[in-house]
DODOGU-336472 format. One record per residue (C-alpha): x, y, z; residue in three letters; residue number from 1. Coordinates in steps of 0.5 Angstrom, whole numbers. Layout:
BEGIN
(vovex (X, Y, Z), "ala", NUM)
...
This chain:
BEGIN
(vovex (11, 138, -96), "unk", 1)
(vovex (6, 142, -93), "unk", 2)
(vovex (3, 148, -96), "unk", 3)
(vovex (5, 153, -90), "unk", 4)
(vovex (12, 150, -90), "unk", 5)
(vovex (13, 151, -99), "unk", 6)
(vovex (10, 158, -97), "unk", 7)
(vovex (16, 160, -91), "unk", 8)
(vovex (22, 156, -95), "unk", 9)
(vovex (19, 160, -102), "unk", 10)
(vovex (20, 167, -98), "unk", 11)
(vovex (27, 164, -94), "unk", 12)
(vovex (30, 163, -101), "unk", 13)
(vovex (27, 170, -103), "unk", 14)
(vovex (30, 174, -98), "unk", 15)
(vovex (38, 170, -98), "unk", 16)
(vovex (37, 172, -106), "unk", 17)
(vovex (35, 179, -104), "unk", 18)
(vovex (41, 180, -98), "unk", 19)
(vovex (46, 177, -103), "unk", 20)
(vovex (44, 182, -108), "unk", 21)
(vovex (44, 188, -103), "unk", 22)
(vovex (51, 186, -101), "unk", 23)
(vovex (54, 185, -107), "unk", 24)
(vovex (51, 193, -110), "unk", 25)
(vovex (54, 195, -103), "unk", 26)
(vovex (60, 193, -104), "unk", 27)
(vovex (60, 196, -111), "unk", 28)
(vovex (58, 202, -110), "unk", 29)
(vovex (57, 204, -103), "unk", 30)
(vovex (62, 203, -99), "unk", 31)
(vovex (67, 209, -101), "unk", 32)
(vovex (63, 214, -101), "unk", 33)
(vovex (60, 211, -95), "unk", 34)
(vovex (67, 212, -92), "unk", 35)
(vovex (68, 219, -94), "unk", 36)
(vovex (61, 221, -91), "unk", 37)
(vovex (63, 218, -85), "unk", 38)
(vovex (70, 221, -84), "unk", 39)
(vovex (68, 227, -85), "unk", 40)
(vovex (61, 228, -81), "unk", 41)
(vovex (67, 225, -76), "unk", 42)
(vovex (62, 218, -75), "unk", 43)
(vovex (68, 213, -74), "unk", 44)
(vovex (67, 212, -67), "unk", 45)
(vovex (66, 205, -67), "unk", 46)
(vovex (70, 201, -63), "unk", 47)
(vovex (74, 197, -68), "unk", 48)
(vovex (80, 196, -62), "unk", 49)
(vovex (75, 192, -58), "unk", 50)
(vovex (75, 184, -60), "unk", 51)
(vovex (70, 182, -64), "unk", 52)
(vovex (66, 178, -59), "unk", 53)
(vovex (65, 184, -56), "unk", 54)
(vovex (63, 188, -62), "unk", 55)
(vovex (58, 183, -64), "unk", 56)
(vovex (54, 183, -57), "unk", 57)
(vovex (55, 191, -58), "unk", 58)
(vovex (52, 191, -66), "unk", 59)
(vovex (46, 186, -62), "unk", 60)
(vovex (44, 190, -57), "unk", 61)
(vovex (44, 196, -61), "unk", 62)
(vovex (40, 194, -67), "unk", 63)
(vovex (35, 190, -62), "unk", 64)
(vovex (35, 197, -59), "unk", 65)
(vovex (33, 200, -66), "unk", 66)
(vovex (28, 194, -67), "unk", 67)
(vovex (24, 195, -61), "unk", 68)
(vovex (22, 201, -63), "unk", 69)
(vovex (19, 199, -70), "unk", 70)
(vovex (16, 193, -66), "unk", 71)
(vovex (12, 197, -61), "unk", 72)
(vovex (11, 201, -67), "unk", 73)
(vovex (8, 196, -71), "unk", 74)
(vovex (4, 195, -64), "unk", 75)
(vovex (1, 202, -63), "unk", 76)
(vovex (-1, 205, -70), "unk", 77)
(vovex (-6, 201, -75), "unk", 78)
(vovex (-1, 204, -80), "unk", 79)
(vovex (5, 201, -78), "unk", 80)
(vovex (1, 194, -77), "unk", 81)
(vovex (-2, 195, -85), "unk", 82)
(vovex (5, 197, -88), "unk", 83)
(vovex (10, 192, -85), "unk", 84)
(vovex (4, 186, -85), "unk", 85)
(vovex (6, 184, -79), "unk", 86)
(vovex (-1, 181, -77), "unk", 87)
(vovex (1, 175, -82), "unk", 88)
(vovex (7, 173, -76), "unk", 89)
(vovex (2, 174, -71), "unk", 90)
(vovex (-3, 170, -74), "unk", 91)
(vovex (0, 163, -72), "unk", 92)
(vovex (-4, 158, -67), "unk", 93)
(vovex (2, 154, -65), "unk", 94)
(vovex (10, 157, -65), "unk", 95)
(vovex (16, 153, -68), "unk", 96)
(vovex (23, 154, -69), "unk", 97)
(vovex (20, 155, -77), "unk", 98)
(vovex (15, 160, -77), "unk", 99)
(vovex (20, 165, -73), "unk", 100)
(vovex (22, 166, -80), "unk", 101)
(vovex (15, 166, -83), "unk", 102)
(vovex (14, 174, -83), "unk", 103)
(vovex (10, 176, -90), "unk", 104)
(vovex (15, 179, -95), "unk", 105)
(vovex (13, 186, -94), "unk", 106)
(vovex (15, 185, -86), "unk", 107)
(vovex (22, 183, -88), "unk", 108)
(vovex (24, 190, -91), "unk", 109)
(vovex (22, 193, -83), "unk", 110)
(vovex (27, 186, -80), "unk", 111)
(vovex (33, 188, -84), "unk", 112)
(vovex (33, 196, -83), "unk", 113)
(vovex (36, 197, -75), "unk", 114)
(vovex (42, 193, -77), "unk", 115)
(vovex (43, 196, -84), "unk", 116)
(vovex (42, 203, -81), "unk", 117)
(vovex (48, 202, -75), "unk", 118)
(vovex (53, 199, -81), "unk", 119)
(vovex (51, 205, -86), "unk", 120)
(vovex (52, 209, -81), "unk", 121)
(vovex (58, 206, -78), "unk", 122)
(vovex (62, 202, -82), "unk", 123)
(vovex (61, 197, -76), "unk", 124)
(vovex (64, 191, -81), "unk", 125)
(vovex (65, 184, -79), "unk", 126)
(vovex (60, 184, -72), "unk", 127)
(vovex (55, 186, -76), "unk", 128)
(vovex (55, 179, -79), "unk", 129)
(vovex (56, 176, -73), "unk", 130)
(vovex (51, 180, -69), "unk", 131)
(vovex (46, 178, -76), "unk", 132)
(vovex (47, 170, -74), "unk", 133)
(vovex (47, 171, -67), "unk", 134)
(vovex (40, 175, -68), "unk", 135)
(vovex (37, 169, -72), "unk", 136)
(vovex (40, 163, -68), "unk", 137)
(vovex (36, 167, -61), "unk", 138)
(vovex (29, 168, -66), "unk", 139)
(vovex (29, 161, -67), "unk", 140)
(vovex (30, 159, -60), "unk", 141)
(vovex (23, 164, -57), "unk", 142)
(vovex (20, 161, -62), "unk", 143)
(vovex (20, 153, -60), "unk", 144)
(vovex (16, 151, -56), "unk", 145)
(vovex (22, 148, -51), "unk", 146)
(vovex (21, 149, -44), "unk", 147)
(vovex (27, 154, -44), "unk", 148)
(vovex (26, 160, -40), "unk", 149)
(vovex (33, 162, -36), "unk", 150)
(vovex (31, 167, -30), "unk", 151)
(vovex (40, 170, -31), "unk", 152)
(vovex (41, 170, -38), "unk", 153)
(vovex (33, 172, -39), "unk", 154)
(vovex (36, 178, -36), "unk", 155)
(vovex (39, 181, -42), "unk", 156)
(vovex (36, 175, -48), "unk", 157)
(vovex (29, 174, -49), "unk", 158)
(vovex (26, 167, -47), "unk", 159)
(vovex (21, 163, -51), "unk", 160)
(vovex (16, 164, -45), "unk", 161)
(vovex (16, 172, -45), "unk", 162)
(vovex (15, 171, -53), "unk", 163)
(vovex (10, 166, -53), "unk", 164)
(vovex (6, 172, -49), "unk", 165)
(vovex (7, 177, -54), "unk", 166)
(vovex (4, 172, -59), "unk", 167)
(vovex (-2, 172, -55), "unk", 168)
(vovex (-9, 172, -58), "unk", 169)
(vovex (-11, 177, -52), "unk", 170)
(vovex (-9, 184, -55), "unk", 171)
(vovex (-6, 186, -48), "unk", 172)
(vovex (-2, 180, -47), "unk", 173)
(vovex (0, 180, -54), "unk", 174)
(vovex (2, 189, -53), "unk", 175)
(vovex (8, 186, -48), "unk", 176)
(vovex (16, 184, -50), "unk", 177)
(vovex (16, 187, -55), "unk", 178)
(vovex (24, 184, -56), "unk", 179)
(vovex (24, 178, -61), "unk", 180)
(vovex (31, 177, -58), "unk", 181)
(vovex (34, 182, -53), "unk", 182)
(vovex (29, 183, -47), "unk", 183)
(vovex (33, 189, -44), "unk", 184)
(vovex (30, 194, -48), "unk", 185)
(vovex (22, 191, -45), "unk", 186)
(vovex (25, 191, -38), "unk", 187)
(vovex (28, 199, -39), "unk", 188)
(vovex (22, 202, -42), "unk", 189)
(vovex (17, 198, -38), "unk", 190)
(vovex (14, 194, -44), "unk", 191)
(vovex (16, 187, -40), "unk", 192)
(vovex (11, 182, -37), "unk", 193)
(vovex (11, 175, -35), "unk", 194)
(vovex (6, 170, -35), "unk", 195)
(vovex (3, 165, -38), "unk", 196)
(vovex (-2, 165, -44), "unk", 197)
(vovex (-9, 161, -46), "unk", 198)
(vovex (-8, 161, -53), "unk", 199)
(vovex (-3, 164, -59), "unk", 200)
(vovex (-6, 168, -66), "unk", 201)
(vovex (-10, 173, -68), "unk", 202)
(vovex (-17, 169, -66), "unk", 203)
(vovex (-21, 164, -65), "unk", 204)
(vovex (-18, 161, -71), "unk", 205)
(vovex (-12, 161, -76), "unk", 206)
(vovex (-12, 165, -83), "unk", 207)
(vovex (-11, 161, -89), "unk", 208)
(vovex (-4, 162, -93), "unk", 209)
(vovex (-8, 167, -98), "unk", 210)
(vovex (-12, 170, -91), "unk", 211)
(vovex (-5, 172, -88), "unk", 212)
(vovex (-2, 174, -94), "unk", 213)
(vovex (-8, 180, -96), "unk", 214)
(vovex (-7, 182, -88), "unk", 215)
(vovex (-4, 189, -91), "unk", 216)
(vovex (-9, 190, -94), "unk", 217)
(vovex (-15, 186, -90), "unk", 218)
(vovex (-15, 184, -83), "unk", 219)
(vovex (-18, 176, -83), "unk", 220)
(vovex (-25, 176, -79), "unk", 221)
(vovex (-25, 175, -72), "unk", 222)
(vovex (-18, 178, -71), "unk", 223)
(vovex (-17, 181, -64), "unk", 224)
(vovex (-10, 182, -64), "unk", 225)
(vovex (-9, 188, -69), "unk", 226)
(vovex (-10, 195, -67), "unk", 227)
(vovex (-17, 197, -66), "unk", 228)
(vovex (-18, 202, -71), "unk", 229)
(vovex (-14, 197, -76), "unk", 230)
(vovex (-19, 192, -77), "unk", 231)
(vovex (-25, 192, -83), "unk", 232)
């Protein structure tokens, strides 16, 4: 096993352990006073009545809305960069299913946030699993490097060809479709693109695993793709 790949089954493992133990410790001591709140700010508008097929696309949708925003943020502001560690996703040269879920620890308190905001906030239920599962199958699949690239269901889902430009090692290139796995959202406010890219990371070379690890606290030399007043 190489090193990179230690390295993203170490954080996968981490992160199921981490999401059990936050279920379980809802699940405890949250749901109730949780359903009390709602109830009496009247937040139970939630389509429990709809099929479960069409809550899961609706939970989708909703926290792609959610993610968009802390995506493009994470884009703009050299704060929101340093903070969420995003820079370590983005310093990889060549995309794969597997690194999808290379993200540096930090960044996956930022990834869970849309979708435990909505449940909080709903009670949403069983979609929200559903909606988590499909989230990760779609990440996977923009990651590949598979000519996969539907013109119809690109629509509304986000092709690994759209995604792989977000990885781009040109910043303006790389501040383009923002929705890891709903494209719509780039569509409504005017952040989607298309179009080939010449090379993917951060720069003319890929960080070392220390290198993209220490990226909250230390921009790698030679990296192009971070906000500007983000590099030191």
């Amino acid at each position: 096993m190489t090193e990179k790949a230690g390295v993203v089954l170490i954080v996968v493992f981490a992160f199921l352990i981490a999401g059990a133990a936050a279920t379980a410790f809802y699940e405890t001591y949250l749901t109730e006073p949780l359903e009390s709140l709602r109830d009496s700010l009247n937040l139970d508008v939630w389509p429990h009545h709809w099929p479960l097929l069409a809550q899961v696309f609706l939970m989708f949708f909703a926290s792609e809305f959610i993610w968009y925003w802390l995506h493009r943020a994470e884009h703009r502001w050299s704060v929101a960069w340093r903070l969420s560690g995003h820079g370590a996703h983005h310093a990889f040269k060549k995309l794969n299913a597997i690194n999808a879920g290379a993200n540096h620890p930090v960044e996956y308190l930022w990834l869970v946030l849309p979708s435990i905001f909505i449940e909080l906030l709903f009670g949403v239920g069983a979609a929200a699993s559903g909606a988590v599962l499909l989230t990760v199958a779609q990440t996977a699949i923009v990651h590949s490097n598979l000519r996969l690239n539907a013109r119809v269901m690109g629509f509304l889902f986000t092709t690994n060809a759209w995604h792989i430009r977000h990885h781009s090692a040109d910043r303006e290139e790389s501040n383009t479709n923002y929705g890891c796995a709903a494209i719509i959202w780039d569509r409504v406010f005017g952040t989607f693109c298309d179009g080939a890219v010449r090379e993917a990371g951060i720069g003319f070379r890929e960080p070392s695993t220390m290198e993209k690890f220490l990226m909250p606290v230390r921009e790698p030399q030679g990296s192009v793709v971070a906000p500007v007043s983000n590099r030191v």
